[in-house]
N, C-alpha and C positions, 0 to 999 in steps of 0.2 A: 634669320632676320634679327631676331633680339642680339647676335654677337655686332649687329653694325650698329643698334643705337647707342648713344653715349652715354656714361655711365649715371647721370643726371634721371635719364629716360629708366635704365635697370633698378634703380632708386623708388622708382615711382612703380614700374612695374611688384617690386618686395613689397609695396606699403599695400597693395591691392591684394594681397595677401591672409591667412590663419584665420573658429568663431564657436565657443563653448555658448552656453546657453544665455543670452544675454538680452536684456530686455531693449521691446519697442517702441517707439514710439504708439500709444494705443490710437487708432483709427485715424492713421494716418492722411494728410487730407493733400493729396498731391497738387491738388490746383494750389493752394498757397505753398507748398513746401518749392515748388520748381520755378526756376529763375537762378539769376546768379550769384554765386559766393564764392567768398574770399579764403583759399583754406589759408590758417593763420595759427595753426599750432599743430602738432602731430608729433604720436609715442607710439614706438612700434618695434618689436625684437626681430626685425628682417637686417639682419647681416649686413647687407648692401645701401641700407637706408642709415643703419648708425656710421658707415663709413663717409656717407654724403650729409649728414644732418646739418654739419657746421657751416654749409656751404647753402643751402639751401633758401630760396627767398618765397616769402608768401606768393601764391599761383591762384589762378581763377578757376572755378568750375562752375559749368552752367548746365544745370538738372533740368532734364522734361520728362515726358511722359508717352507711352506710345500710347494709342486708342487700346490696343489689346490689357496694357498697365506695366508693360516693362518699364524700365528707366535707363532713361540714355543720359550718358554725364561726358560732357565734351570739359578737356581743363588744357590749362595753355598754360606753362613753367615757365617762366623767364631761366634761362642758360646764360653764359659768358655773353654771347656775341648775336642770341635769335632766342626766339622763344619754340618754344616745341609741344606740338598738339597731341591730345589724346584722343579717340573716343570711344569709348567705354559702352557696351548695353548689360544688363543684369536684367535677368526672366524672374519675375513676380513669381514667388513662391507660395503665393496662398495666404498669407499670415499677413495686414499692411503690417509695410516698415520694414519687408523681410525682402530681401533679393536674392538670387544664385547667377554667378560669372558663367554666360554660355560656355564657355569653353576650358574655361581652366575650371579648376575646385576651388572657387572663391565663393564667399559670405559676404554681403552685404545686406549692415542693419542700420538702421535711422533710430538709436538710443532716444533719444529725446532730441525735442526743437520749439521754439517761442515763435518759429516761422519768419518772426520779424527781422531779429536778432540774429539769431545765435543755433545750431545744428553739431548735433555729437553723431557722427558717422563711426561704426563698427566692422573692420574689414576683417577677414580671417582669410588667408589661405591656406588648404590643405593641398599641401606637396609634399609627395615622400621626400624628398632630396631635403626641403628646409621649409617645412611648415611655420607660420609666421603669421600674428595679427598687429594692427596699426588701429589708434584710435585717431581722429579725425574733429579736428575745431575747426568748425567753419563756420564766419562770423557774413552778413551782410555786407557793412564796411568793413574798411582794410582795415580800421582801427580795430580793437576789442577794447572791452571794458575789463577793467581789476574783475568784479565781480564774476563775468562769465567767463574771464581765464582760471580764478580759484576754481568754480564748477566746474568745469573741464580738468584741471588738476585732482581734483579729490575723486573724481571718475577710474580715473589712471591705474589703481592697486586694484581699482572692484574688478577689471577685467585680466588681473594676473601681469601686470606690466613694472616697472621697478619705473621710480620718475625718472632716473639716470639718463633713460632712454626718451626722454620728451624733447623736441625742437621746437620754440616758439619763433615762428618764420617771420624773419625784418622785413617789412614793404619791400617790393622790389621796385616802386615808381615806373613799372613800364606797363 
């Protein structure tokens, strides 16, 4: 199945990717963290993702919560010609702010968030073939502020990432 999505979709799958020991958000408060955001910047050393970066448009993802406390994250790309859906579940690892990808060896961590604003998501995948982590700006509005795009930049090296590899994604207006 993965050789028929478009390479847009393969992009997205790397960013969900690579996760060394990385701090969390401390006690996590899911009822305000879940709703929707705007991702709006992202660095990430997945292979597939630096070949897509330049093409890339800021994408929606809308966080909930299952009763058990997994998190389910649905996100919608805008592509050329259609927008292309995800949906995503990560099993509550014990730890708030800490996720594990049922199926693949993925990490997901909620670094920091003002809830209001602004959200540092921490992906890691661990694949033999091409382990890979993506850090994650997700901002409330499509717009960001100077300020919490510097913060989100000066994050970038603490998690082992060179900036080379940052995309700050243009509105996609759809």
């Amino acid at each position: 199945m993965i050789a028929a999505l478009p390479s847009l979709a393969l992009a997205l799958l790397c960013l969900l990717q690579a996760g060394a020991q990385v701090p969390t958000q401390p006690d996590l408060d899911t009822e305000k963290f879940a709703g929707m955001w705007h991702v709006t910047a992202i660095a990430s050393n997945c292979s597939i993702f630096l070949k897509m970066k330049d093409g890339m448009k800021s994408s929606i993802a809308i966080i909930s919560f299952m009763p058990e406390g997994d998190l389910a994250m649905k996100l919608v790309w805008p592509l050329m010609d259609k927008c292309q859906k995800f949906e995503l579940l990560f099993q509550q690892s014990g730890q708030a702010g800490h996720y594990t990808g049922a199926e693949e060896k993925r990490d997901l961590r909620v670094m920091e968030t003002d809830y209001s604003h602004y959200a540092v998501l921490h992906e890691a995948h661990h694949s033999e073939a091409e382990p890979s982590m993506a850090l994650q700006l997700l901002t409330r509005e499509q717009d960001v502020s100077p300020q919490i795009l510097q913060k989100f930049m000066e994050l970038i090296p603490t998690v082992g990432l060179p900036e080379d590899m940052l995309a700050i994604l243009p509105k996609s207006g759809e």
